[in-house]
C-alpha positions in Angstrom: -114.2 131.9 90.2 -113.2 131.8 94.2 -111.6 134.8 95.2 -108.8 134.4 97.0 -108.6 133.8 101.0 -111.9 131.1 100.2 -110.1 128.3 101.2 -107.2 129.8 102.7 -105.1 130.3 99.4 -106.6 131.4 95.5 -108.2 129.3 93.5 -106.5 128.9 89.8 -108.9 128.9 87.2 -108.3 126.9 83.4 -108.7 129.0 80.3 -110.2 133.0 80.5 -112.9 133.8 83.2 -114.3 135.9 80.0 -114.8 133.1 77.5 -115.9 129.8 80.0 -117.2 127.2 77.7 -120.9 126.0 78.0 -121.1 122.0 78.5 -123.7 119.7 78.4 -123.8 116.1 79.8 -125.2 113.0 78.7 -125.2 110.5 81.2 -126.4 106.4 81.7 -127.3 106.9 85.5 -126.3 109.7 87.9 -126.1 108.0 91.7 -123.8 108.9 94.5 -120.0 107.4 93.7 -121.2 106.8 90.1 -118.9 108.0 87.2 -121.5 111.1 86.9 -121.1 112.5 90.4 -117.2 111.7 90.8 -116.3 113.5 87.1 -118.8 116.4 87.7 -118.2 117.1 91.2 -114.7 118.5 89.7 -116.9 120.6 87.1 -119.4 121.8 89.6 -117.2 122.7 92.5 -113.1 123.6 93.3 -111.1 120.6 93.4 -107.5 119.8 94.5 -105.0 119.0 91.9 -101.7 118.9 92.5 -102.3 120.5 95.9 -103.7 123.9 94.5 -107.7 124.5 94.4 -108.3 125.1 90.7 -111.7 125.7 89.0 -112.9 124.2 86.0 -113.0 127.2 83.7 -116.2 125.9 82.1 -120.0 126.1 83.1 -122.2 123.0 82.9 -125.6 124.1 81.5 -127.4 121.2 80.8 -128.1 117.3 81.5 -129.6 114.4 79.6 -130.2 111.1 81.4 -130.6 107.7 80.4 -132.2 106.2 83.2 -133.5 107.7 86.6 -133.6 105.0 89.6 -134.2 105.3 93.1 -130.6 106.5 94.1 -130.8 109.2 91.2 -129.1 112.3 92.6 -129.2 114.0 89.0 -132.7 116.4 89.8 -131.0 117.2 92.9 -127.5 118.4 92.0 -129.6 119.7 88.9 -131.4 121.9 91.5 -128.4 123.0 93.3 -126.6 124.2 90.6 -129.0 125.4 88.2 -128.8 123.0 85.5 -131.9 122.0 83.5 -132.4 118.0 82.7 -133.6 117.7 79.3 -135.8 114.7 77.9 -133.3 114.4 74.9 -129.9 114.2 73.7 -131.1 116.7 70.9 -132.6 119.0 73.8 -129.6 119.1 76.0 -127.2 120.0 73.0 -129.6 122.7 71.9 -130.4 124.3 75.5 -134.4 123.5 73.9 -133.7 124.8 70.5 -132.6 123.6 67.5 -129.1 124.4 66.9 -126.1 123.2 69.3 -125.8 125.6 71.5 -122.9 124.4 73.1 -119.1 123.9 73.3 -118.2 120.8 74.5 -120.2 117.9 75.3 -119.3 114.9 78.3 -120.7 111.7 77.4 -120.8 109.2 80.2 -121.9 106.0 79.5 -120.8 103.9 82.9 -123.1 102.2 85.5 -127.0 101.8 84.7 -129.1 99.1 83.8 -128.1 97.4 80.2 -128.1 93.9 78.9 -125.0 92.1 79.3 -123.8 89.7 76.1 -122.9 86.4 76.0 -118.6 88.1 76.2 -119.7 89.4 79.4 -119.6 93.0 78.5 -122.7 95.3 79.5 -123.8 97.0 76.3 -123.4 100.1 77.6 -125.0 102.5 74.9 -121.9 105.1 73.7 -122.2 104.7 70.2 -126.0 105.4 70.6 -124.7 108.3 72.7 -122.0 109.2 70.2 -124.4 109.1 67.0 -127.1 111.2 68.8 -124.7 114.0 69.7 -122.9 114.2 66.2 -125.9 114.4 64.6 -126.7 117.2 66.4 -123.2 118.5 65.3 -124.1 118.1 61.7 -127.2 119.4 61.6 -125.4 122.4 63.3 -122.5 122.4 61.4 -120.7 122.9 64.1 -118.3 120.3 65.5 -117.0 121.2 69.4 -115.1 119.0 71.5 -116.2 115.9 72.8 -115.2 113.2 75.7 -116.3 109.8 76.1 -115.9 108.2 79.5 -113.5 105.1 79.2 -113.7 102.7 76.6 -115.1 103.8 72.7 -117.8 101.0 72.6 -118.0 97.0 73.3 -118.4 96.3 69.4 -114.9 97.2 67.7 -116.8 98.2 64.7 -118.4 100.2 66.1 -115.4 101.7 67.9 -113.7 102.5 64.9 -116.8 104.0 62.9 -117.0 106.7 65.9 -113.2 107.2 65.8 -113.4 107.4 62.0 -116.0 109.8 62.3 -114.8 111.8 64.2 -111.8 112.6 62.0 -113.8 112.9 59.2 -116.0 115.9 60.6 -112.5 117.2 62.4 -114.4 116.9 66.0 -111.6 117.0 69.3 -112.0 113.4 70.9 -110.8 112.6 73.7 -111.7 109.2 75.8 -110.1 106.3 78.3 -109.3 105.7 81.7 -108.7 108.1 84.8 -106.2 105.5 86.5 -103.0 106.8 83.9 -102.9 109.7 85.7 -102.6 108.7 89.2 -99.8 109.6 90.6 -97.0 106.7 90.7 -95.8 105.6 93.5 -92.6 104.9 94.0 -91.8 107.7 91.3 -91.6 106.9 87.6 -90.6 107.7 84.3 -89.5 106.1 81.3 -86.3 107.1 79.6 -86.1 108.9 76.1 -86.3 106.7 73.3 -86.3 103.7 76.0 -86.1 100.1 74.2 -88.8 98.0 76.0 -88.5 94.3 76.0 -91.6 93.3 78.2 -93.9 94.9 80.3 -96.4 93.9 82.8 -100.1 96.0 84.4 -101.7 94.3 87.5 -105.1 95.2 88.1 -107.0 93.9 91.3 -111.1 94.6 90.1 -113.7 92.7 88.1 -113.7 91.6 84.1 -113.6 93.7 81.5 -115.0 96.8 83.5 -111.0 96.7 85.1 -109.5 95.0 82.7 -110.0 97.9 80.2 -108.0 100.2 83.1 -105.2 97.8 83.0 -104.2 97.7 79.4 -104.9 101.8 79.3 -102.5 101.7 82.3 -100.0 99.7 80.2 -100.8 102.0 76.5 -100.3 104.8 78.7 -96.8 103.8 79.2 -95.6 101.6 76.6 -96.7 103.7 74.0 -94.0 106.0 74.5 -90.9 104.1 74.0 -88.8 104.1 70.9 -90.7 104.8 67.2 -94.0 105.1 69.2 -97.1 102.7 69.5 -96.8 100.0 66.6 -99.9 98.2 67.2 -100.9 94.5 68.8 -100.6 91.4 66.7 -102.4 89.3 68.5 -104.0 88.5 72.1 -104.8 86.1 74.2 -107.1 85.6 77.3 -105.6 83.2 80.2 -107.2 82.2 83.7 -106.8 79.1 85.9 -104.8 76.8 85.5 -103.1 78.3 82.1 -103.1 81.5 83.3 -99.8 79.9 85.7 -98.6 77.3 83.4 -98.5 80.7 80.5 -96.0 82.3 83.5 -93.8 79.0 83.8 -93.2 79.0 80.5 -92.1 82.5 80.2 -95.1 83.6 78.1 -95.8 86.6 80.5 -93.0 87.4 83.1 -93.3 86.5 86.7 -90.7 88.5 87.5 -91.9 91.2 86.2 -95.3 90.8 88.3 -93.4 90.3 91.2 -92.1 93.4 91.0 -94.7 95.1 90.2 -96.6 93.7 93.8 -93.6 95.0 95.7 -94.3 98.3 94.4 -97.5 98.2 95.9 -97.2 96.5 98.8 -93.3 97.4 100.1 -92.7 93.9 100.8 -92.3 90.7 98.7 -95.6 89.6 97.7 -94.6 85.2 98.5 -96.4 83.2 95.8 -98.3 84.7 93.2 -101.1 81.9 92.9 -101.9 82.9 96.5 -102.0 86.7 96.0 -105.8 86.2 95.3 -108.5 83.2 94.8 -109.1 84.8 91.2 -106.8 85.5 88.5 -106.2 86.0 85.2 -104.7 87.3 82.5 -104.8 89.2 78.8 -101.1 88.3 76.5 -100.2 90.6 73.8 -98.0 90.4 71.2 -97.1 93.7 69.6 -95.8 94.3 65.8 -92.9 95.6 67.0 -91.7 92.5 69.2 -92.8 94.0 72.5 -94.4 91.3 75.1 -96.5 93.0 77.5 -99.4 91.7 79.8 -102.4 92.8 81.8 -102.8 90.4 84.9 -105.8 91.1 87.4 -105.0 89.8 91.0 -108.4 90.3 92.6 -109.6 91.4 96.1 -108.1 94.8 95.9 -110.4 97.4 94.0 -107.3 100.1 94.2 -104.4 97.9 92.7 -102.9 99.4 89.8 -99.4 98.3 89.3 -96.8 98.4 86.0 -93.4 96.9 85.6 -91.1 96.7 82.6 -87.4 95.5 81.7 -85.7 97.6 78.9 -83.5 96.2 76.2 -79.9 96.2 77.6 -80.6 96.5 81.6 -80.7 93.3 83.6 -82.7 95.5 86.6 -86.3 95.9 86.4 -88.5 98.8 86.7 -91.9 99.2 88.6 -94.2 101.4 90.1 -97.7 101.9 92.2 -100.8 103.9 90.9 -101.3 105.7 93.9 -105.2 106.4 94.4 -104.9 108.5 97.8 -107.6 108.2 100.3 -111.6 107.9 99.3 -110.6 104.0 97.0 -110.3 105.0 93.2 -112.6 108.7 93.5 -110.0 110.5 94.0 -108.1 109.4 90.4 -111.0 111.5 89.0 -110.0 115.1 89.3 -106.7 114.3 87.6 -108.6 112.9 84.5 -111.5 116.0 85.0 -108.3 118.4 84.8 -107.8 116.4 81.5 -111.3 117.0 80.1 -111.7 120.8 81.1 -108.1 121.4 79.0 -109.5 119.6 76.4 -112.9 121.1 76.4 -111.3 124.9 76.3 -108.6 124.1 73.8 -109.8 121.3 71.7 -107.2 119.0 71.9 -106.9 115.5 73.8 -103.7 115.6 76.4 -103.2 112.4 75.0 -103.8 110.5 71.6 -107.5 108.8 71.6 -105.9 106.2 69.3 -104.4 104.5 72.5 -108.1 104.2 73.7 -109.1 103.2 70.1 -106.3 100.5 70.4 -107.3 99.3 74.4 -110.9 99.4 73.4 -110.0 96.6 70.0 -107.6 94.9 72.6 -110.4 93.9 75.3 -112.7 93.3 72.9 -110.5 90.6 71.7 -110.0 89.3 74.6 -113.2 88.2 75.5 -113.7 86.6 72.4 -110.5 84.7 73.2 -111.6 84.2 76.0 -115.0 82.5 75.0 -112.9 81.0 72.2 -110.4 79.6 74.2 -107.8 80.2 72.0 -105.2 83.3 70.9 -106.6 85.5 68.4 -104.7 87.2 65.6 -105.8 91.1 65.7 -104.5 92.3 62.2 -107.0 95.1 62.4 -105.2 96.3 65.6 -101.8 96.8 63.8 -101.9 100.5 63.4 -99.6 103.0 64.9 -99.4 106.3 66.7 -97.1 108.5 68.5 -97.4 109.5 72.1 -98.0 113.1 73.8 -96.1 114.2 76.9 -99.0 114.4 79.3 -97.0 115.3 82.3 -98.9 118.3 83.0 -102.1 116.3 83.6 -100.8 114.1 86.2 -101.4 114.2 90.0 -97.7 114.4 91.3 -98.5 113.9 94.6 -99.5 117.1 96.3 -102.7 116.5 96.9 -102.6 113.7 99.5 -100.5 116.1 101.9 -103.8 117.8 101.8 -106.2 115.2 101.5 -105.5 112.6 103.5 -107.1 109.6 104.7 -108.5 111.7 108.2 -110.2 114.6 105.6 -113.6 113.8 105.7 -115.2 112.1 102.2 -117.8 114.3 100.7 -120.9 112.9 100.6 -123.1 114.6 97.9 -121.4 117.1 95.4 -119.5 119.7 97.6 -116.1 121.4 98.4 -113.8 119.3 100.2 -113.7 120.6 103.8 -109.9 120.3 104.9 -109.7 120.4 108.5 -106.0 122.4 109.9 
């Protein structure tokens, strides 16, 4: 830990400076901006999080790589901080031995070179991931706690074996998106035991890759109105042409995505079909009767927007996930925050069953999608209750700090905040 004075106030540190977890990390590709440097640099190095320097209260001690290309920075931040790259998953779990010897384990399975299926999903390999580091667990009898970046797997069957198993071997998992924890923008919360009648994400990226952010955007909200999440009936993928004639006929609210732009931009957005040259859409149906819907208007990488209407109120309510300066790098300290409290107490900040559920939704959706048709997701009626994850949210604070004059870093390195 940072004594105090090192960057002009003290650094907190998570969990006891006596007991600091050993981590290992198995990653697809490690390249500048990649999901590897812009989780880790908030493991390796004090980061800002709610505009107090905090340190990670863990040590990383070892790296596995999938792939090593010409932009690999993973031998050189390996250098810099110590941290041996093993040739196996096996290896890095073990330190070179033959029992884990380890107490948490990151597994991030984002950017790289992998085949991409005829759904248009790259077959990124987290199950392969996943099954190498449980066996390890097994063999060890010893099962520690264990993140996987974003979505569970492209297969649902697959996702749900990996959940599955890990409540069957009682292993802490934790997974999903970094973008619920943005800060919102203007300020947001939904009311106790809220009645939601529809509800509306806007994300401005690519297929799939942003379309699984959206709908954790939306879970991350929706899930805690009244009785809980209840589970998605069925889903259906929009774009062109039906994507618009879907909104006129009140199949997802325009209204609703109207106001969800405003939030965003401050101003009325004019005509939706001219927001963006690309759009399209994902329509749920949920057991309980909620309508909810995650559009993507393109051309803006750091658009994430929500709106809702609530049984009873006429009015609408909508917000802005607020980035801050740097596009989306900056949501990642919030969600490394996340991990670190996870990896020192052994308990998701929120339930991995809404990243089960996301992970089944897009799926879905792209076989709608190639089906052209909506799909009835029986196997995604199942339902959970939400966790108050307040305390891992960026509030703000940190963008009076960091703003967009603070230099970006450019490798893994204290942000240098110029008075």
């Amino acid at each position: 830990m940072l004594g105090a004075g090192a960057f002009g106030q003290s650094t907190k540190t998570l969990g006891s400076e006596a007991r600091r977890p050993k981590v290992a990390v198995v990653f697809t590709v490690f390249h500048a901006k990649s999901h590897a440097h812009v989780l880790l640099e908030n493991f390796l190095v004090p980061y800002l999080f709610n505009g107090s320097w905090t340190d990670s209260g863990v040590d990383v001690v070892s790296f596995y790589g999938d792939q090593f290309h010409d932009n690999d920075i993973s031998r050189q931040v390996g250098r810099q901080f110590g941290i041996p790259i093993y040739e196996t998953i096996d290896k890095a779990l073990c330190l070179g031995g033959k029992e884990l010897a380890v107490d948490a384990v990151l597994s991030i399975a984002e950017h790289g070179d992998y085949p991409i299926n005829d759904l248009h999903q790259k077959e990124y390999p987290r199950k392969r991931f996943f099954d190498e580091i449980v066996a390890v667990m097994r063999r060890s009898n010893r099962y520690v706690p264990l993140f996987n970046d974003k979505h569970l797997s492209y297969r649902w069957e697959w996702a749900r074996q990996m959940y599955d198993t890990a409540r069957a071997l009682g292993i802490p998992l934790m997974a999903g998106s970094s973008v619920p924890l943005a800060q919102r923008h203007p300020p947001f919360e939904l009311p106790k035991d809220a009645l939601i009648e529809e509800a509306v994400s806007i994300h401005g990226g690519g297929l799939e890759s942003y379309d699984f952010h959206g709908l954790e955007l939306l879970a991350s909200i929706v899930e805690a109105r009244k009785g809980g999440e209840s589970g998605v009936t069925s889903v259906e993928f929009l774009e062109g042409e039906a994507l618009w004639q879907a909104g006129e006929e009140g199949r997802w609210s325009m209204a609703l995505a109207k106001a969800a732009m405003v939030a965003e931009l401050g101003r009325d957005p004019g005509p939706l079909r001219e927001i963006s040259d690309r759009s399209h859409g994902i329509v749920l149906t949920y057991r309980d009767g909620l309508k909810a819907s995650t559009l993507c208007f393109s051309g803006n990488g750091t658009r994430w927007n929500f709106s809702c209407r609530l049984a009873g109120d006429p009015g609408i309510m909508a917000t802005h996930f607020h980035t801050g300066p740097w596009g989306n790098r900056n949501l990642f300290p919030a969600l490394s925050h996340a991990i670190q409290d996870h990896c020192i107490h052994g308990r998701s900040s929120y339930p991995v069953e809404r990243t089960l559920l996301t992970t089944g939704i897009l799926e879905a959706a792209l076989r709608s999608r190639k089906a052209q048709a909506l799909l009835q997701t029986p196997y995604l009626e199942f339902a959970y209750s939400p966790r108050d994850f307040t305390a891992m949210r960026e509030m703000g604070s940190t963008w009076k700090i960091i703003t967009a004059k603070t230099p970006e870093p450019t490798g893994i390195e204290t942000v240098k905040i110029e008075n």
